[in-house]
PDB file of N, H, CA, C and O in Angstrom:
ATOM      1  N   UNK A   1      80.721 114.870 114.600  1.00  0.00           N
ATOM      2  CA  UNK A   1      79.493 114.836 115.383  1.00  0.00           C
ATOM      3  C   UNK A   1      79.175 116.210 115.971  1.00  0.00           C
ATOM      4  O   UNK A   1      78.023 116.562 116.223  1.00  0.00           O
ATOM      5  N   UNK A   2      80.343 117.029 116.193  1.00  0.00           N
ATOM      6  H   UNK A   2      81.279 116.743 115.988  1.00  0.00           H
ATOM      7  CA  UNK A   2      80.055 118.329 117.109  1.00  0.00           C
ATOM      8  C   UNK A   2      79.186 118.935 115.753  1.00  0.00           C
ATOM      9  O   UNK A   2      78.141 119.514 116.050  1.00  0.00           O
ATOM     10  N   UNK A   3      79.509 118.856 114.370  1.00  0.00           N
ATOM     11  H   UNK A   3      80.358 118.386 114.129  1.00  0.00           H
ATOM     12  CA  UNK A   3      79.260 119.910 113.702  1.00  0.00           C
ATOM     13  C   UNK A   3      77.532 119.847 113.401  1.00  0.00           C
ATOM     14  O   UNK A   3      76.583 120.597 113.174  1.00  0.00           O
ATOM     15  N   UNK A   4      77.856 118.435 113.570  1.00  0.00           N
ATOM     16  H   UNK A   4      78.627 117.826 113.755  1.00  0.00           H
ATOM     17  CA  UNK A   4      76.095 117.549 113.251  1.00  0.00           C
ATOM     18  C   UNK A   4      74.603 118.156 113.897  1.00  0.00           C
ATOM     19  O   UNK A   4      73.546 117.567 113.667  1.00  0.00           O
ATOM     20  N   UNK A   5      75.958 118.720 116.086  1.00  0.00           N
ATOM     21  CA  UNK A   5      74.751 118.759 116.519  1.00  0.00           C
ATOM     22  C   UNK A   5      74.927 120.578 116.822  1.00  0.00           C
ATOM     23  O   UNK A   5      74.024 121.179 117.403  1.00  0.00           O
ATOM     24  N   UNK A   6      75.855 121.107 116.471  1.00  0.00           N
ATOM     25  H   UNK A   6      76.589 120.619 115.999  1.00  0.00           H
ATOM     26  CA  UNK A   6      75.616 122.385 116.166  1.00  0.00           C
ATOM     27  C   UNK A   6      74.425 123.121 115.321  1.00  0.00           C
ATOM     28  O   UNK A   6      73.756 124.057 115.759  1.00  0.00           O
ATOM     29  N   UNK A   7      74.291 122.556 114.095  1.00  0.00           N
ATOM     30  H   UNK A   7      74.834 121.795 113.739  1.00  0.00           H
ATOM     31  CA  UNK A   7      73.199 122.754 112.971  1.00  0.00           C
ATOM     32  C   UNK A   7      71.633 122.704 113.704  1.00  0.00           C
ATOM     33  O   UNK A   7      70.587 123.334 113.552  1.00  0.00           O
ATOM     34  N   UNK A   8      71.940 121.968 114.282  1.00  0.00           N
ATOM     35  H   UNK A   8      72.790 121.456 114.406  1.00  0.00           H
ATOM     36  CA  UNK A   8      70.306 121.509 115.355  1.00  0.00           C
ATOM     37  C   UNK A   8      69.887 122.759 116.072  1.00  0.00           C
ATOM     38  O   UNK A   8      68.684 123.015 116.098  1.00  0.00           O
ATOM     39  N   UNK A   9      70.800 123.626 116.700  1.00  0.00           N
ATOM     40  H   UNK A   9      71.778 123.418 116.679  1.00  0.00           H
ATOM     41  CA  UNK A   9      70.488 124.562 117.403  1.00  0.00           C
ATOM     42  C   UNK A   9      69.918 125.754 116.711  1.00  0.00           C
ATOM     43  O   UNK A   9      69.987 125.785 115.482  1.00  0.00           O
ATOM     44  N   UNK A  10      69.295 126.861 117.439  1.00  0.00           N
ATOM     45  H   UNK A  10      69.239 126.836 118.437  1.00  0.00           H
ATOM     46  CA  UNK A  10      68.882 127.502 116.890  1.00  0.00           C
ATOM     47  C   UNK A  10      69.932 128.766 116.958  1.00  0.00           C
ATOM     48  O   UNK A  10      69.921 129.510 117.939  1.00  0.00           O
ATOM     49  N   UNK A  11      71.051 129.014 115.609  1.00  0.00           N
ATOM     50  H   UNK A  11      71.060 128.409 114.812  1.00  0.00           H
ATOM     51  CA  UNK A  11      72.130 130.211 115.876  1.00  0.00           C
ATOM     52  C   UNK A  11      71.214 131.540 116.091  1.00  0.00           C
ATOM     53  O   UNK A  11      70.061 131.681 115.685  1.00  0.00           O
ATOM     54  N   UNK A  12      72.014 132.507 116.841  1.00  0.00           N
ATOM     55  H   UNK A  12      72.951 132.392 117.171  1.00  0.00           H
ATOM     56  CA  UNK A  12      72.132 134.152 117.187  1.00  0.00           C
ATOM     57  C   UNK A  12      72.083 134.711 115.657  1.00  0.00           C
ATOM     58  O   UNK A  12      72.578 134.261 114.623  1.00  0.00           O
ATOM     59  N   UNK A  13      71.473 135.605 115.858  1.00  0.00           N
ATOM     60  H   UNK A  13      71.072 135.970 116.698  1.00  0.00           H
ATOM     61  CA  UNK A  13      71.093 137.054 114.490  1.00  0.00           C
ATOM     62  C   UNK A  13      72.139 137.107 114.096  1.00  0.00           C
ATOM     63  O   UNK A  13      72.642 137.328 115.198  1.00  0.00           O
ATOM     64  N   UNK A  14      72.822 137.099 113.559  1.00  0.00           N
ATOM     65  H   UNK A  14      72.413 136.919 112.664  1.00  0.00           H
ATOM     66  CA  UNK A  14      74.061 137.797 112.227  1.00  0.00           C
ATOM     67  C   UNK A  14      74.453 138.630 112.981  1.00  0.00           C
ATOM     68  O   UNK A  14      75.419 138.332 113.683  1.00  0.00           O
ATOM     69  N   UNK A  15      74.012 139.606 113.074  1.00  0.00           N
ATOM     70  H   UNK A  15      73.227 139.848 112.504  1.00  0.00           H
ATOM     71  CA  UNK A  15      74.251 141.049 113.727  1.00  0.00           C
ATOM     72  C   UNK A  15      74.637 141.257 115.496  1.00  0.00           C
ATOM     73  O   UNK A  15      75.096 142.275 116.013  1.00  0.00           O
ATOM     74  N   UNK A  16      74.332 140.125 116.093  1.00  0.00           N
ATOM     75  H   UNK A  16      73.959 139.297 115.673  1.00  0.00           H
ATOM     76  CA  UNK A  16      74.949 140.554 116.791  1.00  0.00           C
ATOM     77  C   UNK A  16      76.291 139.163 117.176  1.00  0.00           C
ATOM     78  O   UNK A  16      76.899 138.910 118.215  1.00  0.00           O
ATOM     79  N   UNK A  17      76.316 138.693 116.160  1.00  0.00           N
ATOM     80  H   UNK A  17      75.821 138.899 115.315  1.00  0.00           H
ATOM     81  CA  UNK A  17      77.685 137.306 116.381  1.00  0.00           C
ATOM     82  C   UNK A  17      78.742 138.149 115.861  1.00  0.00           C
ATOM     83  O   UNK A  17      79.924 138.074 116.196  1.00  0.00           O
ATOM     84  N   UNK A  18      77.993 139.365 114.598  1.00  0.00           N
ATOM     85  H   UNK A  18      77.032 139.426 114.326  1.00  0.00           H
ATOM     86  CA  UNK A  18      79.439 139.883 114.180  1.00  0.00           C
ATOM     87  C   UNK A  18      80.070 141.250 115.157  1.00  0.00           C
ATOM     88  O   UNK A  18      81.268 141.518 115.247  1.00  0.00           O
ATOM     89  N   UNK A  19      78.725 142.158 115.975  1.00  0.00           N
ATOM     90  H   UNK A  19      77.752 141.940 115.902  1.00  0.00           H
ATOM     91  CA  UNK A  19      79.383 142.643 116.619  1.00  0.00           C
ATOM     92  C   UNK A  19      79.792 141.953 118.035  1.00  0.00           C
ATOM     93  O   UNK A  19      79.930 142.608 119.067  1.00  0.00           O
ATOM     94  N   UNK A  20      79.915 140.963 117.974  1.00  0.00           N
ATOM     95  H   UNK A  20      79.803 140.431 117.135  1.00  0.00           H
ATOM     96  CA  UNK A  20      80.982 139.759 119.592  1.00  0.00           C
ATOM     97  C   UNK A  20      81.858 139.805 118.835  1.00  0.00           C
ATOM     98  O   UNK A  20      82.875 140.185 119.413  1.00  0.00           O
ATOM     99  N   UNK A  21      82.108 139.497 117.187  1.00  0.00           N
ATOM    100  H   UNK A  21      81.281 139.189 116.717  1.00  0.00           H
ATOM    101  CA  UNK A  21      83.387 139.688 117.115  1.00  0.00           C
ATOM    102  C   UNK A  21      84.485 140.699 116.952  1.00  0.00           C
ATOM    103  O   UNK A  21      85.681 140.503 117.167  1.00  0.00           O
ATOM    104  N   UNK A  22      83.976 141.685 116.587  1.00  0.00           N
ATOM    105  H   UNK A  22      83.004 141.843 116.413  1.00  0.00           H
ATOM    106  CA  UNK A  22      84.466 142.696 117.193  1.00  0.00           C
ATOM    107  C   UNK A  22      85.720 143.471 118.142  1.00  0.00           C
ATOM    108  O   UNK A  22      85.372 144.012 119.192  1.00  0.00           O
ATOM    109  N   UNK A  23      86.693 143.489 117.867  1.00  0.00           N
ATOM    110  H   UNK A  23      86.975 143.050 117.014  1.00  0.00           H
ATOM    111  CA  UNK A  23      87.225 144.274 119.417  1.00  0.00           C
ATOM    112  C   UNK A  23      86.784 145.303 120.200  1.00  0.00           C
ATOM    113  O   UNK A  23      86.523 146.369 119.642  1.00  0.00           O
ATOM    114  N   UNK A  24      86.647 145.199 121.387  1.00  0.00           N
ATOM    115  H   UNK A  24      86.859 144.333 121.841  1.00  0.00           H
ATOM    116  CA  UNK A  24      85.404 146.200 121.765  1.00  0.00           C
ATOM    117  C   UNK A  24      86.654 147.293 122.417  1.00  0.00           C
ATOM    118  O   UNK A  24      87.860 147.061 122.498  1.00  0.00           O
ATOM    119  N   UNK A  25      85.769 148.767 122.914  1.00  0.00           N
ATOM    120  H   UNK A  25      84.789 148.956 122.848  1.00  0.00           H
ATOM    121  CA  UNK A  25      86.383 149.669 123.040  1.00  0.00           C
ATOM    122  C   UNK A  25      87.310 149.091 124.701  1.00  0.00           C
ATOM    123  O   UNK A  25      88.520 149.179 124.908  1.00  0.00           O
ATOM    124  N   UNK A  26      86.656 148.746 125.283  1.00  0.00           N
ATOM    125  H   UNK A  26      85.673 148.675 125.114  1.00  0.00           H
ATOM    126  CA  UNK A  26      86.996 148.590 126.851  1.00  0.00           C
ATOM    127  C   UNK A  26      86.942 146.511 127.350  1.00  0.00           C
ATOM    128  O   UNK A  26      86.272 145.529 127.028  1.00  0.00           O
ATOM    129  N   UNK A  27      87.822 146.753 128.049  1.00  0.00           N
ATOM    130  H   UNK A  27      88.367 147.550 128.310  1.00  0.00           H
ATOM    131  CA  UNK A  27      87.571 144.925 128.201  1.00  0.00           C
ATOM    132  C   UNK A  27      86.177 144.860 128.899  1.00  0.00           C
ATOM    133  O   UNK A  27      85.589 143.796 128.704  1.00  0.00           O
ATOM    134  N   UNK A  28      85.554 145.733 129.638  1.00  0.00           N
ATOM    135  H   UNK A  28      86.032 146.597 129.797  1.00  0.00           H
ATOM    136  CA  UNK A  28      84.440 144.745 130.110  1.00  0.00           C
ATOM    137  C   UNK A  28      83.005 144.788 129.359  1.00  0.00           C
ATOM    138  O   UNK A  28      81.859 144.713 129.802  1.00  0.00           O
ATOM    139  N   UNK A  29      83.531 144.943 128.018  1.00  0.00           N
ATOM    140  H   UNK A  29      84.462 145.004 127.658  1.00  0.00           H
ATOM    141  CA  UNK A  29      82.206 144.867 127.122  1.00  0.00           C
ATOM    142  C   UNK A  29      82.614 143.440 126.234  1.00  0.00           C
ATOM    143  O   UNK A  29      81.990 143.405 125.174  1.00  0.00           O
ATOM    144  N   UNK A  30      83.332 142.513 126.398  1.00  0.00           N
ATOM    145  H   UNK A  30      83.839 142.541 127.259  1.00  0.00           H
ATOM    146  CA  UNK A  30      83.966 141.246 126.136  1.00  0.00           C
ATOM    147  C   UNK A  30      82.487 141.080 125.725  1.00  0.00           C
ATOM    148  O   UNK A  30      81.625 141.427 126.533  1.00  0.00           O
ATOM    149  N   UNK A  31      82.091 140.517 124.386  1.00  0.00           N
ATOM    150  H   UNK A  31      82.790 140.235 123.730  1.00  0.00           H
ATOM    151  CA  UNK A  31      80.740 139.317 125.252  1.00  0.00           C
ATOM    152  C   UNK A  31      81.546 138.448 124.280  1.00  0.00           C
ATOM    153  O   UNK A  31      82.249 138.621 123.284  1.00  0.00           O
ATOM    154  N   UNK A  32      80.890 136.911 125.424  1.00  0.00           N
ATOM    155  H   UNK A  32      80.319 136.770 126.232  1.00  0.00           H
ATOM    156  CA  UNK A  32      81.905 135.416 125.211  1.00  0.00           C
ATOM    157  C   UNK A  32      80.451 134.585 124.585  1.00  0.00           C
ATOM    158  O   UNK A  32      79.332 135.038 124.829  1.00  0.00           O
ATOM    159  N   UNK A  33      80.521 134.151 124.300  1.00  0.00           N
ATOM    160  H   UNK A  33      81.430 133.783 124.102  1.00  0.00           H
ATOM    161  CA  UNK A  33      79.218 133.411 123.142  1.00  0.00           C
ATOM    162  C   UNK A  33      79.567 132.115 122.992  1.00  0.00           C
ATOM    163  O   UNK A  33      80.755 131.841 122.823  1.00  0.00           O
ATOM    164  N   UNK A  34      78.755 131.281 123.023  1.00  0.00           N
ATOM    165  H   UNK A  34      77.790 131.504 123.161  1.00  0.00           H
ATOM    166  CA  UNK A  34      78.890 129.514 123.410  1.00  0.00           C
ATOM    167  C   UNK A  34      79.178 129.389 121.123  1.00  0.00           C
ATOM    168  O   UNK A  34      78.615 130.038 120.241  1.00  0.00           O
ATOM    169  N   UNK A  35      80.015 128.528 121.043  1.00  0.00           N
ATOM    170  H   UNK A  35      80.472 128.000 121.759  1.00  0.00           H
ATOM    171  CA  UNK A  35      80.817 127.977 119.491  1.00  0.00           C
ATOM    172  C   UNK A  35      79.737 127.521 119.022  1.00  0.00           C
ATOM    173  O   UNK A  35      79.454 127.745 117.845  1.00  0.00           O
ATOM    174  N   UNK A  36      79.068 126.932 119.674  1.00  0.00           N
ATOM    175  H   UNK A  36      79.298 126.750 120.630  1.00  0.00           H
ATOM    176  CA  UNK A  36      78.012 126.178 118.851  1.00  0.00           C
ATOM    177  C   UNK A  36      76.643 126.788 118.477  1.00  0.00           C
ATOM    178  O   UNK A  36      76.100 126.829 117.373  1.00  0.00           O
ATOM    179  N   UNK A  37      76.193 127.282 119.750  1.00  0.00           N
ATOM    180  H   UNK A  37      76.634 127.249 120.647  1.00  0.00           H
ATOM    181  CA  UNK A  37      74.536 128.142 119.458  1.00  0.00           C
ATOM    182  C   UNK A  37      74.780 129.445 119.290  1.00  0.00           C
ATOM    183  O   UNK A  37      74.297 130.120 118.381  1.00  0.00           O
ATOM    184  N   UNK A  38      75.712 129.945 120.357  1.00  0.00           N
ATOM    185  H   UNK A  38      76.105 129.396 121.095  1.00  0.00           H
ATOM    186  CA  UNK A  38      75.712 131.815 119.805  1.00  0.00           C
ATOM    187  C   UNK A  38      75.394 132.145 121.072  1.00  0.00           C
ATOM    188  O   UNK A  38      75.854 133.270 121.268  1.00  0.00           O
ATOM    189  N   UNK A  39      74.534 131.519 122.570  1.00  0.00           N
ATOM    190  H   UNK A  39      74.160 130.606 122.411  1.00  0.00           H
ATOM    191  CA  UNK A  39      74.090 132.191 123.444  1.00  0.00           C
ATOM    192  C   UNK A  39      75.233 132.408 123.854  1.00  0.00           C
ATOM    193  O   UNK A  39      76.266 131.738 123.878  1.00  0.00           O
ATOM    194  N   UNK A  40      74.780 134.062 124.388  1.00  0.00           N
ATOM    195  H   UNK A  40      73.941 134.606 124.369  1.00  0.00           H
ATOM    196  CA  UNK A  40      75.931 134.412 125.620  1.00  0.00           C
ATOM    197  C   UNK A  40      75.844 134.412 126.886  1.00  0.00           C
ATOM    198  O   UNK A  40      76.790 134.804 127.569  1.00  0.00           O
ATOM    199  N   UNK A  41      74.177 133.778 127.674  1.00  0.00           N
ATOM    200  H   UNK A  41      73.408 133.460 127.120  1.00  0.00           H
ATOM    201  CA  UNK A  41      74.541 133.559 129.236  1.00  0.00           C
ATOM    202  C   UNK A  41      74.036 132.290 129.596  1.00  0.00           C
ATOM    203  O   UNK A  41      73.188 131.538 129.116  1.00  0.00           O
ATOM    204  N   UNK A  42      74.731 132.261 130.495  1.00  0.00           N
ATOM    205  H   UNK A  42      75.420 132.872 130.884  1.00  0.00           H
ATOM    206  CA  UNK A  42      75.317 130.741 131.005  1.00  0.00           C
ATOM    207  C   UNK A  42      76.517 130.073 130.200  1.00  0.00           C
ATOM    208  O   UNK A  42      76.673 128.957 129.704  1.00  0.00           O
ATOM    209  N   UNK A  43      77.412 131.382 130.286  1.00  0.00           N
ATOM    210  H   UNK A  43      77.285 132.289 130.688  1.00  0.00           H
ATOM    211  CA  UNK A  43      78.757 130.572 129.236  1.00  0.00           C
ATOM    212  C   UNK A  43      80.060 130.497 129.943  1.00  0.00           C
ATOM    213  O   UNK A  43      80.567 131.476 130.491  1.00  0.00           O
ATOM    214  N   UNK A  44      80.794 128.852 129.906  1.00  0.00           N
ATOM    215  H   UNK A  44      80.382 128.057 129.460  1.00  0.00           H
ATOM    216  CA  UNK A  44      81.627 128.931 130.526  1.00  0.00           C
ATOM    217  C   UNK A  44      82.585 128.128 129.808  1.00  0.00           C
ATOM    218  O   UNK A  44      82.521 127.148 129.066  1.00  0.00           O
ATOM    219  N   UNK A  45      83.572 128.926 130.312  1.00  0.00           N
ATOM    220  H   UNK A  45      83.625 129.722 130.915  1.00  0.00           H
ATOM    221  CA  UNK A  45      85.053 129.803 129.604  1.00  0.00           C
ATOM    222  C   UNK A  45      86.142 128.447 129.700  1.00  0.00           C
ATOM    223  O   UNK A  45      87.122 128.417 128.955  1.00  0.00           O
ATOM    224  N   UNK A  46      85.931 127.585 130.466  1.00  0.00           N
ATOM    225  H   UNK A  46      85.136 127.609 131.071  1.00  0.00           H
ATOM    226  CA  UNK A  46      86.890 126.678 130.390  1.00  0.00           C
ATOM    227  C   UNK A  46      86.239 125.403 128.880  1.00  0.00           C
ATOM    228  O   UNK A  46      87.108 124.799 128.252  1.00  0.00           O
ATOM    229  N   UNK A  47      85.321 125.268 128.658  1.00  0.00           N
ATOM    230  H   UNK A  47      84.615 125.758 129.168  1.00  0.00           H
ATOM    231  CA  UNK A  47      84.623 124.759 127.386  1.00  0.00           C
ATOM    232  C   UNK A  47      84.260 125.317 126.198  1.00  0.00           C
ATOM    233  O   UNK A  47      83.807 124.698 125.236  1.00  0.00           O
ATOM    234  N   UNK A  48      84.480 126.596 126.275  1.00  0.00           N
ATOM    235  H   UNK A  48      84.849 127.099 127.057  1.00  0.00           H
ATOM    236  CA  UNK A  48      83.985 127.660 125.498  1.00  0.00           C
ATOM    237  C   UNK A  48      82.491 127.260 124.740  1.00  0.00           C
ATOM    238  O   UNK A  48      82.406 127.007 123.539  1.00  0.00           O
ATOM    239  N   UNK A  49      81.396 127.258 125.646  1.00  0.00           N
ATOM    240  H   UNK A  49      81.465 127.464 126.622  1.00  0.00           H
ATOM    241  CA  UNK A  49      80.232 126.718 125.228  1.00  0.00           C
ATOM    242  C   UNK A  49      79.155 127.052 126.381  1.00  0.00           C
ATOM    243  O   UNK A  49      79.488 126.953 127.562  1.00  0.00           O
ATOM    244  N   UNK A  50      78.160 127.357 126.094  1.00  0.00           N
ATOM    245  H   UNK A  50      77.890 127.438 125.135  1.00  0.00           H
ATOM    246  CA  UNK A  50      77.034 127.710 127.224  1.00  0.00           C
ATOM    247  C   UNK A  50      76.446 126.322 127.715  1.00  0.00           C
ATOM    248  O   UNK A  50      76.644 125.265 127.116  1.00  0.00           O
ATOM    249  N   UNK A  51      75.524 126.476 129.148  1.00  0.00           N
ATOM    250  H   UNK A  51      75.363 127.334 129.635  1.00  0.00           H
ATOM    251  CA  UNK A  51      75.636 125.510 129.671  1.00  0.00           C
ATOM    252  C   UNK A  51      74.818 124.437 129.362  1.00  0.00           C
ATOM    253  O   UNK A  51      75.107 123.390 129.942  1.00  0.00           O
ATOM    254  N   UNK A  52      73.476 124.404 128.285  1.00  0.00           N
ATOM    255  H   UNK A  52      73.241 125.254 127.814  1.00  0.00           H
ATOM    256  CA  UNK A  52      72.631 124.015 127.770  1.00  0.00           C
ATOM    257  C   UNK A  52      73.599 122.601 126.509  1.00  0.00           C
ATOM    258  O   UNK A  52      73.329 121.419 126.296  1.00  0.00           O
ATOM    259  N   UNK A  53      74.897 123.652 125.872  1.00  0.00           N
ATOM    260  H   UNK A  53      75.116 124.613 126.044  1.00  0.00           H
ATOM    261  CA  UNK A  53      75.436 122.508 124.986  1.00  0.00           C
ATOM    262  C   UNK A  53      75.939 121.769 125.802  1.00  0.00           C
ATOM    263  O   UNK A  53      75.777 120.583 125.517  1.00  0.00           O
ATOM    264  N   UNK A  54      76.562 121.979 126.828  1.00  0.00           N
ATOM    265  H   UNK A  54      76.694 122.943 127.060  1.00  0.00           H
ATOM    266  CA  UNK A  54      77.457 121.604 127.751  1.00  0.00           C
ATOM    267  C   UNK A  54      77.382 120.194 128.174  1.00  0.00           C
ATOM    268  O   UNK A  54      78.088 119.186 128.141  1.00  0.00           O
ATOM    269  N   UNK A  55      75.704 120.724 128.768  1.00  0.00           N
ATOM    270  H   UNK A  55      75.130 121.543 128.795  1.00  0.00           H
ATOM    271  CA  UNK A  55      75.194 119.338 129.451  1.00  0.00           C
ATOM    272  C   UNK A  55      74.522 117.987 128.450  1.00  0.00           C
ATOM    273  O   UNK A  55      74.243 116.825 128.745  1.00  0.00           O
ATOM    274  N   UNK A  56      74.414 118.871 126.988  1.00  0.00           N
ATOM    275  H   UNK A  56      74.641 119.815 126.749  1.00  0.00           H
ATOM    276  CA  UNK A  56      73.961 117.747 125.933  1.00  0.00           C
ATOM    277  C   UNK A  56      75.409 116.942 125.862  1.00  0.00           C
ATOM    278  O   UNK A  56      75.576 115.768 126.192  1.00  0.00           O
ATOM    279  N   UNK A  57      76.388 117.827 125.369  1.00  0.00           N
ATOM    280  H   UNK A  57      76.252 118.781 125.101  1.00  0.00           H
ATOM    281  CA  UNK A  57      77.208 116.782 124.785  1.00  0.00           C
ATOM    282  C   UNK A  57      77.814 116.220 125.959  1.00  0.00           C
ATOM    283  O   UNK A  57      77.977 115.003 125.881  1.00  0.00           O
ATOM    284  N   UNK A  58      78.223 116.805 127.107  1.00  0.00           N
ATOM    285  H   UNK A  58      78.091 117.794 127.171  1.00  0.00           H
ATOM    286  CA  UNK A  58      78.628 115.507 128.226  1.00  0.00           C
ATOM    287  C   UNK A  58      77.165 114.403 128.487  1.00  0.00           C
ATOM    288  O   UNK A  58      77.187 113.366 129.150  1.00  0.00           O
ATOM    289  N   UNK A  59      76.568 114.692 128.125  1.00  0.00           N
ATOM    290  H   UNK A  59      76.550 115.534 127.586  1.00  0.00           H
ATOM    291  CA  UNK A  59      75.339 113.792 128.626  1.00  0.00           C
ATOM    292  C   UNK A  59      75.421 112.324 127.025  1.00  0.00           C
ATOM    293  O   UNK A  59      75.307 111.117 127.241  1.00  0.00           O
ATOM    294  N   UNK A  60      75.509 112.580 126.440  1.00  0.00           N
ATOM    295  H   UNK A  60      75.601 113.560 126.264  1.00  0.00           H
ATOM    296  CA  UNK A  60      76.427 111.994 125.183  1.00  0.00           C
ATOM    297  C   UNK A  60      77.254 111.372 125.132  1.00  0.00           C
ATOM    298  O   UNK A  60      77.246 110.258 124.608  1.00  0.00           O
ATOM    299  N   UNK A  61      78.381 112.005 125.755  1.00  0.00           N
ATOM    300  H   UNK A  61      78.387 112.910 126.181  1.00  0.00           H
ATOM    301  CA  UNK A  61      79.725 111.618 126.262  1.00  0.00           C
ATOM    302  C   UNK A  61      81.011 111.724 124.839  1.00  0.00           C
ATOM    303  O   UNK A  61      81.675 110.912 124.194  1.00  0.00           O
ATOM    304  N   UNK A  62      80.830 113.288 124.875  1.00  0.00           N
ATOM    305  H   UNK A  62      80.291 113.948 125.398  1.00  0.00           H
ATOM    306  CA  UNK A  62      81.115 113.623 123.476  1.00  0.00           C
ATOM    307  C   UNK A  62      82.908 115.111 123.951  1.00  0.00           C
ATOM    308  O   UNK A  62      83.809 115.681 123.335  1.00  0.00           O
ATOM    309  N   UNK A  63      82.391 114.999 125.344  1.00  0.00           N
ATOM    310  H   UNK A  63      81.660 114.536 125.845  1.00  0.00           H
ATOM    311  CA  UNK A  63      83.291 115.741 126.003  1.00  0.00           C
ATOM    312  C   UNK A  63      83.974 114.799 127.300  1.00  0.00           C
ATOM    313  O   UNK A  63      83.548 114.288 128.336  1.00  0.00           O
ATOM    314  N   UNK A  64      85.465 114.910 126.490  1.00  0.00           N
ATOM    315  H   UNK A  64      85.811 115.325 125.649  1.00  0.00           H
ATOM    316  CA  UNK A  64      86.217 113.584 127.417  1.00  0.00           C
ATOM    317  C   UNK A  64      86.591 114.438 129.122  1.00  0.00           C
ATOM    318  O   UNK A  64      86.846 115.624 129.330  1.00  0.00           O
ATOM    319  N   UNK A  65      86.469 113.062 130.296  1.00  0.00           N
ATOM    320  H   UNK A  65      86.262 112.098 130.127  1.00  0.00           H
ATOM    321  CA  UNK A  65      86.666 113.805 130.979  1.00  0.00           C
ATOM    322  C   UNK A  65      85.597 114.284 132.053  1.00  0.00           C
ATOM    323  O   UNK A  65      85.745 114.676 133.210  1.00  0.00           O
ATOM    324  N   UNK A  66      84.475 114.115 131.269  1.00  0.00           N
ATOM    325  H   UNK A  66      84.355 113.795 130.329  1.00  0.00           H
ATOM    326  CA  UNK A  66      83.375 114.954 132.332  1.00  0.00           C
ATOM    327  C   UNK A  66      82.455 113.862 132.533  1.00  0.00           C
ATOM    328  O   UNK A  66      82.586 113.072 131.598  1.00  0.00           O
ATOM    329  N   UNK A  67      81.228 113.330 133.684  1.00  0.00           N
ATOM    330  H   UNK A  67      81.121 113.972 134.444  1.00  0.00           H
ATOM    331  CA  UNK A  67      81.155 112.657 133.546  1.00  0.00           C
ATOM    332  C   UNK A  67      79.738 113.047 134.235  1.00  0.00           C
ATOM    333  O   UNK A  67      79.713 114.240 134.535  1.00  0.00           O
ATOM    334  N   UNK A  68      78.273 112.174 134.635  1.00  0.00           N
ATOM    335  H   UNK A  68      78.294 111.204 134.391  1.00  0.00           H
ATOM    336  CA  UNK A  68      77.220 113.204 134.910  1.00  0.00           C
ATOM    337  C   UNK A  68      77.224 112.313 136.352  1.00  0.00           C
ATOM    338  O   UNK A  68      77.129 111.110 136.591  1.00  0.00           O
ATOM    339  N   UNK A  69      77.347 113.251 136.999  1.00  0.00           N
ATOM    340  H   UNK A  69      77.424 114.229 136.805  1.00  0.00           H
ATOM    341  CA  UNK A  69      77.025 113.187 138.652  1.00  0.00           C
ATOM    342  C   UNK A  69      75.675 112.618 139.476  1.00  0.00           C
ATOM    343  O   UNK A  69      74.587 113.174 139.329  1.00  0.00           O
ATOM    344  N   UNK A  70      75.810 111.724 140.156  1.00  0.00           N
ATOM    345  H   UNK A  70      76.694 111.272 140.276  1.00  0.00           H
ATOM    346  CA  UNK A  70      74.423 111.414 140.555  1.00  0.00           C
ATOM    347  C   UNK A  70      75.107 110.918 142.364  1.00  0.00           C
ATOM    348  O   UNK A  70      76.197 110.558 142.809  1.00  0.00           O
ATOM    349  N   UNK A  71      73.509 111.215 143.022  1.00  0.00           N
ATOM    350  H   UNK A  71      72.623 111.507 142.661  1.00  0.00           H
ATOM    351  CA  UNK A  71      74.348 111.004 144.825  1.00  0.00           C
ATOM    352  C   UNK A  71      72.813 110.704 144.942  1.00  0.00           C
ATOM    353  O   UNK A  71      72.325 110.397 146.030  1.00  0.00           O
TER     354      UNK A  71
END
């Protein structure tokens, strides 16, 4: 299913997914890029995914564990 809804998104240019992969000269030129779309802001590091997939697939319930908050 992850791979299903990966395809849906719209991926990052070629050019710059291959220079993220890259080893860069200095650590704070890291860029961290969400697995599924390619964006790199709003990306967080404990899911390895930006926050847009984040909230699809917990909203899904496709990520065990997380669950959607309401007060």
């Amino acid at each position: 299913k992850l791979l299903q809804t990966a395809k849906e998104y719209k991926m990052a240019r070629k050019a710059l997914l291959i220079r993220a992969s890259r080893t860069p000269k200095f650590k704070s030129r890291v860029v961290r890029r969400c697995k599924l779309c390619g964006r790199k802001h709003g990306y967080m590091r404990d899911f390895d995914m930006c926050r847009i997939c984040f909230r699809e697939l917990a909203h899904e319930g496709h990520i065990p564990g997380v669950r959607k908050s309401s007060w």
